[in-house]
C-alpha positions as a Markdown table, in Angstrom:
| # | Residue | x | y | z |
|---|---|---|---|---|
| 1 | Unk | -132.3 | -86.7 | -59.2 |
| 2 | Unk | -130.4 | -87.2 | -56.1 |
| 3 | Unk | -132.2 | -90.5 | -55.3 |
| 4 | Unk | -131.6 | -92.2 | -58.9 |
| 5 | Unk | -127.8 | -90.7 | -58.4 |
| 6 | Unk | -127.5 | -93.2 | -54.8 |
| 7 | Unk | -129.4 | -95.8 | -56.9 |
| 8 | Unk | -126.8 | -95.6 | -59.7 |
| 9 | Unk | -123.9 | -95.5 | -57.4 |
| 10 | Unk | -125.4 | -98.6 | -55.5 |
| 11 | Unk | -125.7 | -100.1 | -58.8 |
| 12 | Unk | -122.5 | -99.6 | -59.5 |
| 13 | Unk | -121.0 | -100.9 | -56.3 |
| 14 | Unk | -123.1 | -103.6 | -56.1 |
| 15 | Unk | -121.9 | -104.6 | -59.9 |
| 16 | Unk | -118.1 | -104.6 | -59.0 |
| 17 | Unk | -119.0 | -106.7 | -55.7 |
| 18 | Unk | -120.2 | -109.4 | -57.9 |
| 19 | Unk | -117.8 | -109.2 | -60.8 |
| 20 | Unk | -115.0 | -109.7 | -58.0 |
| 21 | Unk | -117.1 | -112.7 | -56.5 |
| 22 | Unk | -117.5 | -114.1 | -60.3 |
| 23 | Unk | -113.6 | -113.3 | -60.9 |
| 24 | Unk | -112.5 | -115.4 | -57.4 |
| 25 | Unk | -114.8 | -118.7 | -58.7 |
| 26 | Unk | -112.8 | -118.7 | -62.0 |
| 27 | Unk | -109.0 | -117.8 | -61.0 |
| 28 | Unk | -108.9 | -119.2 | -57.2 |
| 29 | Unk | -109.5 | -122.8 | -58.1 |
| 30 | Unk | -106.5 | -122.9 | -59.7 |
| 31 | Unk | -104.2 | -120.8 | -57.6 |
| 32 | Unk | -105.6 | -123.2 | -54.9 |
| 33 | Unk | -104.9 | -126.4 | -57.0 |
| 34 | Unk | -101.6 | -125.0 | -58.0 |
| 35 | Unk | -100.1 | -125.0 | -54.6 |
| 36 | Unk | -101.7 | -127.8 | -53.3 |
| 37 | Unk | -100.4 | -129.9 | -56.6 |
| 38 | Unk | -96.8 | -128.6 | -55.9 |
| 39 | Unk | -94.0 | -131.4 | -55.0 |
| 40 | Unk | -93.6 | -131.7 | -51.4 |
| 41 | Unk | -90.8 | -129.6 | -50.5 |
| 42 | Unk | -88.3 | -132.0 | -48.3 |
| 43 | Unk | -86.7 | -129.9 | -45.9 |
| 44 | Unk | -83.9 | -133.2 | -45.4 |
| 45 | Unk | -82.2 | -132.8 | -48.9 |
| 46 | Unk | -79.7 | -131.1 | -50.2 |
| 47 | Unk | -80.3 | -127.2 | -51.5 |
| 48 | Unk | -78.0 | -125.6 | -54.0 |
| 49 | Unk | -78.7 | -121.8 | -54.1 |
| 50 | Unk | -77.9 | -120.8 | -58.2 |
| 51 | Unk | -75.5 | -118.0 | -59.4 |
| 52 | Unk | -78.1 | -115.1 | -59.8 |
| 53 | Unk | -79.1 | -115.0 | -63.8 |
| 54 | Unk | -77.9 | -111.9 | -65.9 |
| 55 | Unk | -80.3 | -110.0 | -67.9 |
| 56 | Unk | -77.9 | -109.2 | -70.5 |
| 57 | Unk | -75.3 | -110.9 | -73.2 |
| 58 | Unk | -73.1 | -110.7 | -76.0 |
| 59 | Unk | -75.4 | -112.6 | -78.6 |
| 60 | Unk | -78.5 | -110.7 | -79.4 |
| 61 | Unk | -81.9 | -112.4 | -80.0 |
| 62 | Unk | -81.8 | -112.3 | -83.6 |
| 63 | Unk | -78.7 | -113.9 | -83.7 |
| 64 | Unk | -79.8 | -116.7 | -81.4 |
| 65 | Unk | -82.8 | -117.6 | -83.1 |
| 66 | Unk | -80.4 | -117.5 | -86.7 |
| 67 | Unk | -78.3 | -119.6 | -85.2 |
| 68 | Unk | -80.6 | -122.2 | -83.0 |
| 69 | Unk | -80.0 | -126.0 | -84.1 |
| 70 | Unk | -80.4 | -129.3 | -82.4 |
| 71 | Unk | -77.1 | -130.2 | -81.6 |
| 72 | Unk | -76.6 | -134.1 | -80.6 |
| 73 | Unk | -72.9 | -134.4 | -80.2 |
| 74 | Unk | -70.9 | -132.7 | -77.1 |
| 75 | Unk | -67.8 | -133.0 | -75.8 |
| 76 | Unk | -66.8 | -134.5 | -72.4 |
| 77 | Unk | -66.5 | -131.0 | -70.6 |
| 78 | Unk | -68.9 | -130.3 | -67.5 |
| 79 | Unk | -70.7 | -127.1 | -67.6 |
| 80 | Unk | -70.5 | -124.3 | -64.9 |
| 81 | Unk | -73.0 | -123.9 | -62.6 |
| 82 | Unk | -73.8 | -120.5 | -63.5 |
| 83 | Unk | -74.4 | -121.9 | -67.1 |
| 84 | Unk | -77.3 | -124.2 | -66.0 |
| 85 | Unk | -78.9 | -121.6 | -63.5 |
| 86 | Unk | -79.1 | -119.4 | -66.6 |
| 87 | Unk | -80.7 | -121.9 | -68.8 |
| 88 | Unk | -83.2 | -122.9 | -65.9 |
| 89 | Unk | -83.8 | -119.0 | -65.5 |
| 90 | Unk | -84.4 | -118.9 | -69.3 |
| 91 | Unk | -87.0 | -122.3 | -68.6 |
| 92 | Unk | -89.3 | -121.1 | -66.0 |
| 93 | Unk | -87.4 | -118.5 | -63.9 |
| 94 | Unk | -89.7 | -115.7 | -62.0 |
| 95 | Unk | -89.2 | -112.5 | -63.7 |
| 96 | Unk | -91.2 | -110.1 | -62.4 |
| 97 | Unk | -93.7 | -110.2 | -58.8 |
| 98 | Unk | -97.2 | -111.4 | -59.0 |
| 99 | Unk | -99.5 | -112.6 | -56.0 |
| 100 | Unk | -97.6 | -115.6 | -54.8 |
| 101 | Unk | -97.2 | -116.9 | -58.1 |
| 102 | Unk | -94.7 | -114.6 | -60.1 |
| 103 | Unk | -94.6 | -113.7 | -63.8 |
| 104 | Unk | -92.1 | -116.4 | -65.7 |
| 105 | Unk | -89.8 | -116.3 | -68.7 |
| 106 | Unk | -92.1 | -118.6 | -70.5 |
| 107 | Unk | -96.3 | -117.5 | -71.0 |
| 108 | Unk | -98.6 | -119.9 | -69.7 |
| 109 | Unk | -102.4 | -120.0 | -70.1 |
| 110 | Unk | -104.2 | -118.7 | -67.2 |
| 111 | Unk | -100.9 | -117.8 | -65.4 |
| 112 | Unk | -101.3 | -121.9 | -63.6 |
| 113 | Unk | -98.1 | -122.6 | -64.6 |
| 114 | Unk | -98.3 | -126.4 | -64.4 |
| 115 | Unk | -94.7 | -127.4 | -65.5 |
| 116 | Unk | -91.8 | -128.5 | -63.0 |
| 117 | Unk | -88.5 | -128.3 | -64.6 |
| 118 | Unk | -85.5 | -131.2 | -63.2 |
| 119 | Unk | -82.0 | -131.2 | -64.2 |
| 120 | Unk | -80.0 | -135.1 | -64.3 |
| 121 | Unk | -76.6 | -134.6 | -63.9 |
| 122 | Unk | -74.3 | -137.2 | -64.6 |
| 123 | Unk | -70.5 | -137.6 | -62.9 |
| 124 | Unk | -68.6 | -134.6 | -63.8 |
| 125 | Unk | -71.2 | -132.4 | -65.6 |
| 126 | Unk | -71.5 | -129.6 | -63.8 |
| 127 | Unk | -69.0 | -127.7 | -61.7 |
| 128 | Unk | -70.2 | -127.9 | -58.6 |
| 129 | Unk | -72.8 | -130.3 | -58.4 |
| 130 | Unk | -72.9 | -133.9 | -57.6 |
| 131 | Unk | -74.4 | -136.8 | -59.6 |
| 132 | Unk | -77.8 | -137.0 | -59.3 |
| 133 | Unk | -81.6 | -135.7 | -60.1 |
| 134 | Unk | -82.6 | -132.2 | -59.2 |
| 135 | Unk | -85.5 | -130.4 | -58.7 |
| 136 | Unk | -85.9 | -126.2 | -59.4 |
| 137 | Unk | -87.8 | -123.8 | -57.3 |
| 138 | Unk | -88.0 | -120.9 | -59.5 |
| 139 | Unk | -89.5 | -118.8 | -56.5 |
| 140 | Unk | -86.4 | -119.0 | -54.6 |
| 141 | Unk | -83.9 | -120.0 | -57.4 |
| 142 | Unk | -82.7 | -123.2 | -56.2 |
| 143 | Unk | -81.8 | -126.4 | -56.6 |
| 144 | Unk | -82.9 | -129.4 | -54.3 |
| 145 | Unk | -81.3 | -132.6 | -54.9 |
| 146 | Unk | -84.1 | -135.4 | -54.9 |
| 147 | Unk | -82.4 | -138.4 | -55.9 |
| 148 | Unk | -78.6 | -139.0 | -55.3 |
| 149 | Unk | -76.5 | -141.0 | -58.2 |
| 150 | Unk | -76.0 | -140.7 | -62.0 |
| 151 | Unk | -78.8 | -141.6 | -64.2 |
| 152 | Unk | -77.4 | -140.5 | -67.0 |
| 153 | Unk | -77.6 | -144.3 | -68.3 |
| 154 | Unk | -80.9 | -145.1 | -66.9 |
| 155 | Unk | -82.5 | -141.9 | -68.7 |
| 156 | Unk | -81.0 | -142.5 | -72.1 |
| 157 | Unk | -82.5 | -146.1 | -71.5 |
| 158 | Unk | -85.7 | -144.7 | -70.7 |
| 159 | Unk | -85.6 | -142.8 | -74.1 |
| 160 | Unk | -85.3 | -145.8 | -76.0 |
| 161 | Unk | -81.8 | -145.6 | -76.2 |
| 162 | Unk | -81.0 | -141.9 | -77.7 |
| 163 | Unk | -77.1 | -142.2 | -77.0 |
| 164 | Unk | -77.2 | -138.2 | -76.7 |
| 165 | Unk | -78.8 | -138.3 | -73.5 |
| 166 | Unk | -76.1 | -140.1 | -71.6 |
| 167 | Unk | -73.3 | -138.3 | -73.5 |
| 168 | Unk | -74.4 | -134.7 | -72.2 |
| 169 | Unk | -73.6 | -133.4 | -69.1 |
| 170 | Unk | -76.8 | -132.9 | -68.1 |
| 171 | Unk | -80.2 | -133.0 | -69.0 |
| 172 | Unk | -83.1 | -130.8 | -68.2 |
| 173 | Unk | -86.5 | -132.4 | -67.6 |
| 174 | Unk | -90.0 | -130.9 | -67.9 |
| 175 | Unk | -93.2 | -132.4 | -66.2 |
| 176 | Unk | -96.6 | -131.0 | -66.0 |
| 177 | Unk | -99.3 | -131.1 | -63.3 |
| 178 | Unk | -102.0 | -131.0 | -65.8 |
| 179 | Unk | -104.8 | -130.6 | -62.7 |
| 180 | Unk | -103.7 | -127.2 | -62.4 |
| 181 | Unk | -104.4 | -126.2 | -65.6 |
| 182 | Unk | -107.4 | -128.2 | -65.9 |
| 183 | Unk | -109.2 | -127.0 | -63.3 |
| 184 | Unk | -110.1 | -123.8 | -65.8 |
| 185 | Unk | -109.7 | -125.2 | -68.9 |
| 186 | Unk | -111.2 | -128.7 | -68.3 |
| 187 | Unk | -110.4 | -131.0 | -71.7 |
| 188 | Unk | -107.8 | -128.5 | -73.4 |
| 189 | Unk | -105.7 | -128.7 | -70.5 |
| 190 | Unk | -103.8 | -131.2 | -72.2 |
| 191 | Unk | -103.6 | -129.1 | -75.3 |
| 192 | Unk | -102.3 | -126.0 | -73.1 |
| 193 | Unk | -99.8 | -127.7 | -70.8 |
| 194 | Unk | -97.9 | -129.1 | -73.8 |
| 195 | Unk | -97.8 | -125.4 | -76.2 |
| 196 | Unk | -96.4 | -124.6 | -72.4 |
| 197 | Unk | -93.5 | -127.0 | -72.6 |
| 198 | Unk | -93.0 | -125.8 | -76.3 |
| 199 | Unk | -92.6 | -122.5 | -74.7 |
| 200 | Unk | -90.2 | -123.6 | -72.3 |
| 201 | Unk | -88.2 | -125.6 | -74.5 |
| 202 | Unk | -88.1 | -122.6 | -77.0 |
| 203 | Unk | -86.5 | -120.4 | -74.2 |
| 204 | Unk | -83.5 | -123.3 | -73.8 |
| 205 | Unk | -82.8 | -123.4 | -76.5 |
| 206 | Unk | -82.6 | -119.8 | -77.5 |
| 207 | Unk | -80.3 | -119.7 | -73.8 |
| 208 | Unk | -78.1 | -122.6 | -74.8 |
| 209 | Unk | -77.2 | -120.7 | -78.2 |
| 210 | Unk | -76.1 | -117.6 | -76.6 |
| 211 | Unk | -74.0 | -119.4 | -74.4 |
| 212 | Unk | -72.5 | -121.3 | -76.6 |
| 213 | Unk | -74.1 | -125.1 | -75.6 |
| 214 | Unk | -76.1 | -127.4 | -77.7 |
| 215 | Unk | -79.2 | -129.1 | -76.6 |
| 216 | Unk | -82.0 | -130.8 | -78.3 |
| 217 | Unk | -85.3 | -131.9 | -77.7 |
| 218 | Unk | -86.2 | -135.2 | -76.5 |
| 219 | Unk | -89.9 | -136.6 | -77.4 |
| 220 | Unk | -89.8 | -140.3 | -77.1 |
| 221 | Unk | -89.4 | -142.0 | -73.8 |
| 222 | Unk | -91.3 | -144.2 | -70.9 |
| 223 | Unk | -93.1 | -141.8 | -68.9 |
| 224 | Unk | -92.9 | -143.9 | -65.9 |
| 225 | Unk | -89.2 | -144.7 | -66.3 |
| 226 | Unk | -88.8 | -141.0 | -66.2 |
| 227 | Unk | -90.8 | -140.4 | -63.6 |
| 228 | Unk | -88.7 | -142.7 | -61.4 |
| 229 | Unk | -85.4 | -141.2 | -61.6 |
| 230 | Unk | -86.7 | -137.8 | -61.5 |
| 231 | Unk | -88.1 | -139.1 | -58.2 |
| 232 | Unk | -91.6 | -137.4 | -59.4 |
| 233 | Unk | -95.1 | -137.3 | -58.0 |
| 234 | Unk | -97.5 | -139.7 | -59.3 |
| 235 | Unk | -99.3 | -136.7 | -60.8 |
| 236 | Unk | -96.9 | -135.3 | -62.6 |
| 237 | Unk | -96.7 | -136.2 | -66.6 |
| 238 | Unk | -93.0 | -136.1 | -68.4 |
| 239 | Unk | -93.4 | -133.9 | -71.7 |
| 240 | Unk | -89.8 | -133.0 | -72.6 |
| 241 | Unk | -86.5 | -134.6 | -72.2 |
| 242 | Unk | -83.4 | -131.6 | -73.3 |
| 243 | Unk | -80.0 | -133.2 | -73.5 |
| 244 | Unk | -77.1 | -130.4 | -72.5 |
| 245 | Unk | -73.5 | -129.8 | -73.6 |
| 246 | Unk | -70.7 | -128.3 | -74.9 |
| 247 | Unk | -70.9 | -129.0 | -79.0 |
| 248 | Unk | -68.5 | -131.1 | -80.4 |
């Protein structure tokens, strides 16, 4: 009795040793690709550290999602800075501690988390910043600048001229690393990383209600336009253009 006792305890052991071993092939691959894939972090450019985001408003959820519409017209008011580190909070902002990678607002299949969220800001849009093309780190909640100038005009070019995107005061930007996601989910990466940026967009919208700001989604544009004035890696894939402003 004793002896099958060891042998079932050995079993045992020996099972959860290999269903650990099984569980690092599948998830490590893509925590590794995921922080190799990252942007390279320049050290040389300019970091704006965001308000901290508050957890709580006057507008509840049901009353955001009653009152959520694509708004195309704004006025020519900049927004604050504590208004944009909210809505990037609401896009992809770490809410809660997990291995090195950290829960986020939005879900994201496998926990890979292959989007990387921009803001353009034209001259004037946002108190506090200059004109130019940003980059969030939602580990640290910040801003790095990554290209200097307003490309407000040369982004609503690049989406076939949509006049809303040069008339708001600034516009967030969402590209995908779709390697991170693939490396688990092979062919419906794809599929995954753009229900992701649905996600995402979702969450900005909802934000931009309860603060009062109008934004709308942006489908069409030249991904490689895009990808120049955000300054972007080669591998990273524009899915989502989002327009921001005060509503006229």
């Amino acid at each position: 009795m004793i002896g099958r006792r060891k042998l079932l305890k050995n079993s045992a052991f020996i099972s959860l040793l290999v269903g650990a071993f099984v569980t690092g092939l599948v998830f490590l691959p893509g925590f590794i690709v995921r922080r190799e894939q990252q942007p390279t972090v320049r050290t040389d450019l300019k970091t704006v550290v965001l308000p901290k985001p508050r957890l709580s408003g006057p507008m509840s959820v049901e009353e955001a999602i009653q009152r959520r519409r694509s708004r195309r017209e704004y006025r020519n008011e900049p927004l604050k800075l504590a208004e944009v580190s909210q809505l990037l909070w609401a896009a992809q902002g770490v809410t809660a501690p997990h291995l090195w990678t950290g829960l986020r607002s939005a879900p994201s299949a496998g926990g890979l988390y292959p989007l990387e969220t921009y803001v353009v800001v034209k001259r004037g849009g946002v108190e506090g910043l200059g004109p130019g093309t940003y980059h969030y780190n939602p580990h640290r909640h910040i801003l790095t600048q990554v290209a200097e100038g307003d490309f407000s005009k040369d982004l609503m070019n690049a989406c076939v001229d949509q006049e809303w995107v040069g008339a708001a005061a600034c516009n967030i930007v969402f590209t995908a690393v779709v390697e991170r996601t693939r490396v688990r989910y092979g062919d419906r990466a794809l599929q995954y990383v753009f229900q992701e940026s649905g996600h995402a967009a979702q969450n900005v919208y909802l934000q931009a209600e309860a603060l009062g700001l109008g934004c709308v989604v942006i489908g069409a544009f030249y991904e490689d336009e895009v990808r120049r004035i955000l300054n972007a890696e080669s591998d990273e894939l524009p899915v989502y253009v989002m327009p921001i402003g005060r509503p006229a």
